[in-house]
GUVOPA-336183 format. One record per residue: x, y, z of N, C-alpha, C in turn; residue in three letters. Coordinates in steps of 0.02 Angstrom, whole numbers, padded with zeros to 5 digits, always signed. Example, Ala and Ser with C-alpha at 12.3 -4.5 7.8 and 13.67 -1.06 7.14 Angstrom:
2
+00660-00284+00390+00615-00225+00390+00660-00165+00390ALA;+00642-00112+00354+00684-00053+00357+00645+00002+00394SER;
# end
This chain:
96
+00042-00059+00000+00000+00000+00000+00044+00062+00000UNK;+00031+00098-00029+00068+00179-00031+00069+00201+00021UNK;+00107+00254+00029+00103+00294+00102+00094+00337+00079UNK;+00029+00375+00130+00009+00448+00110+00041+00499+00110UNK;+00061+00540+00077+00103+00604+00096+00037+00641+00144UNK;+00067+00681+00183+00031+00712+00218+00026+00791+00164UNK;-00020+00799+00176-00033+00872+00134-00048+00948+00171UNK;-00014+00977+00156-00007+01055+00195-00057+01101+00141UNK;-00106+01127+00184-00134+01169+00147-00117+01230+00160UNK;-00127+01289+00154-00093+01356+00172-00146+01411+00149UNK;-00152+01455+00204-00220+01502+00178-00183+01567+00130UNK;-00179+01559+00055-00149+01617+00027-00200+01679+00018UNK;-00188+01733+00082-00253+01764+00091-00226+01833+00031UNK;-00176+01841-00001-00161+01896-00054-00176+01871-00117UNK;-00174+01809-00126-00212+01756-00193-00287+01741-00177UNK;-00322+01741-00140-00381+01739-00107-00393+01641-00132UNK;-00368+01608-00119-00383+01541-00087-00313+01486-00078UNK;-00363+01446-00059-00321+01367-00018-00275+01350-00078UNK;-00207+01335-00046-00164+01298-00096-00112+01255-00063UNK;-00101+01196-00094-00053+01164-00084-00015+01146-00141UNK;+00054+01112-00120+00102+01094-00176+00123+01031-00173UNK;+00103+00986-00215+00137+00911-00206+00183+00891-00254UNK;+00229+00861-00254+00289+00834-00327+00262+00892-00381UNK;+00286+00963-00338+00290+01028-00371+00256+01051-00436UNK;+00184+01021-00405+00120+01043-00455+00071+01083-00384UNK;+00015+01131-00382-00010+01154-00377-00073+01133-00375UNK;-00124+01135-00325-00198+01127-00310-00205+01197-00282UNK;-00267+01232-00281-00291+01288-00268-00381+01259-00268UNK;-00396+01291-00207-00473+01307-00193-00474+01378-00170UNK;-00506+01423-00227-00507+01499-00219-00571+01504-00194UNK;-00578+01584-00189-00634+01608-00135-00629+01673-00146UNK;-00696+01693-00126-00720+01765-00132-00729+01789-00050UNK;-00703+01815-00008-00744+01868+00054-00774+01904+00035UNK;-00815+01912+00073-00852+01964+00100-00865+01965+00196UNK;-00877+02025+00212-00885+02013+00285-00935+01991+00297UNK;-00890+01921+00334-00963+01869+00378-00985+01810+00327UNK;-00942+01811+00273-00955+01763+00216-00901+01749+00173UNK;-00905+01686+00172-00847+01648+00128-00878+01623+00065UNK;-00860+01626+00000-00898+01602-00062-00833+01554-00094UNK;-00845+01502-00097-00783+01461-00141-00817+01469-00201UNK;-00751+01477-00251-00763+01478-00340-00750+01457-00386UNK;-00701+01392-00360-00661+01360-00412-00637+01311-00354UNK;-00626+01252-00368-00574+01183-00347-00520+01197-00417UNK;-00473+01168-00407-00424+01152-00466-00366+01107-00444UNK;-00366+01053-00459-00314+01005-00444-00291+00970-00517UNK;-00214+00963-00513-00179+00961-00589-00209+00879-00593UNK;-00217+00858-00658-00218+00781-00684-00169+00758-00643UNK;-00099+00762-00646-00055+00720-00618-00071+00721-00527UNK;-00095+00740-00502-00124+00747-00433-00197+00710-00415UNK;-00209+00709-00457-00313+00684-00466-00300+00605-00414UNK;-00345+00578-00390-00349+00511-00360-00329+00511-00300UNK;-00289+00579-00266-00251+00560-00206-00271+00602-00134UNK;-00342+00629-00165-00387+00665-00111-00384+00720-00079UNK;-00330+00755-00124-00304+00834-00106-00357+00874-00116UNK;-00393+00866-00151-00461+00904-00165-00486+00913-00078UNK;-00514+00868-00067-00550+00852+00001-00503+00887+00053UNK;-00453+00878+00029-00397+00918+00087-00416+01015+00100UNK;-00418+01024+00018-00416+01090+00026-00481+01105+00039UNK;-00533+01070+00019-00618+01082+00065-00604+01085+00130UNK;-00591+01038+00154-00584+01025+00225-00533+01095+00273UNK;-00465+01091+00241-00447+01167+00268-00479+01212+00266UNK;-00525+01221+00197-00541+01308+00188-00595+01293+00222UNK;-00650+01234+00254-00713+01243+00297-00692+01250+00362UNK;-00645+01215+00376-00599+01240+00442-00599+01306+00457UNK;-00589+01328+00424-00559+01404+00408-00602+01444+00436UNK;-00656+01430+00402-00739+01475+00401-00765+01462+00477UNK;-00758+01381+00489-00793+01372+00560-00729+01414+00604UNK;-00679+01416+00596-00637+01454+00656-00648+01529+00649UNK;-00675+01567+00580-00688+01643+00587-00749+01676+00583UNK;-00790+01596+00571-00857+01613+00596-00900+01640+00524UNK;-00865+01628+00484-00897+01622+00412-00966+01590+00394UNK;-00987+01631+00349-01073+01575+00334-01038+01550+00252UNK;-01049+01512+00234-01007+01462+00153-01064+01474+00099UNK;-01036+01500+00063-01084+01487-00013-01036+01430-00020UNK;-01067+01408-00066-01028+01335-00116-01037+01357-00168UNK;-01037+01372-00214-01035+01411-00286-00972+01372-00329UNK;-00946+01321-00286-00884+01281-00331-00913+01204-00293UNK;-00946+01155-00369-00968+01114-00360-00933+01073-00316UNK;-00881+01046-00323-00850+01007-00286-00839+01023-00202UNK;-00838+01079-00173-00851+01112-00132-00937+01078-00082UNK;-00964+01109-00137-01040+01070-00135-01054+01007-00135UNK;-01024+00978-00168-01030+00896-00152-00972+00871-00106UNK;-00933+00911-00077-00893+00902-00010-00927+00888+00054UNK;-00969+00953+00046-01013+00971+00099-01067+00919+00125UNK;-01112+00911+00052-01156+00853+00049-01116+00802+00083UNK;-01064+00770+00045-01065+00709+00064-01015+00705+00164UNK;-01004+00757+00182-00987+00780+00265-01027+00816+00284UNK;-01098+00796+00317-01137+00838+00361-01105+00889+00393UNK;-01052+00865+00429-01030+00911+00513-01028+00987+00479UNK;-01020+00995+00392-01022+01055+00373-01064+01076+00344UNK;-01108+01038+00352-01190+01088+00326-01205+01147+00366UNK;-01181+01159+00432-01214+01200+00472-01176+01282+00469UNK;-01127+01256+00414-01075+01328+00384-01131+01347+00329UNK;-01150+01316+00304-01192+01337+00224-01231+01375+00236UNK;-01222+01451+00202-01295+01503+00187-01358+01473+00193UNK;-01427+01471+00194-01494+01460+00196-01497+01502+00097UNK;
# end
């Protein structure tokens, strides 16, 4: 079985979203503020990265994120949205 690299996400708040770097390719989950609201707008993870759940990584940091500053979440970036769906514990971040 492989061993997981552990994955560092990093809040690039002058690029306005989540990024990490693995075998020196690039994933990004961007975002829009506003005060009191977080809007994700894009997932992007390279082909050579796909299968290894970095996606979910950078959902998971950037909802982190929101529940620690008290953010309400649009999902406006599907994958985001079907993050959410398929992890309750973060439905209770999501706009009405």
């Amino acid at each position: 079985m492989a061993e997981k690299s552990e994955v560092k996400v990093k809040n690039n708040k002058k690029e306005s979203r989540f990024e990490t770097t693995v075998d020196d390719a690039m994933a990004v989950a961007e975002y829009e503020l506003e005060p009191g609201v977080i809007t994700f707008t894009h997932t992007a993870v390279p082909p050579e990265l796909s299968g290894r759940g970095i996606a979910n990584e950078l959902a998971r940091a950037g909802l982190e994120h929101a529940r620690g500053e008290k953010l309400k979440v649009v999902a406006a970036c599907s994958f985001i949205a079907k993050y959410i769906e398929r992890n309750p514990e973060y439905q209770d971040l999501v706009t009405p």
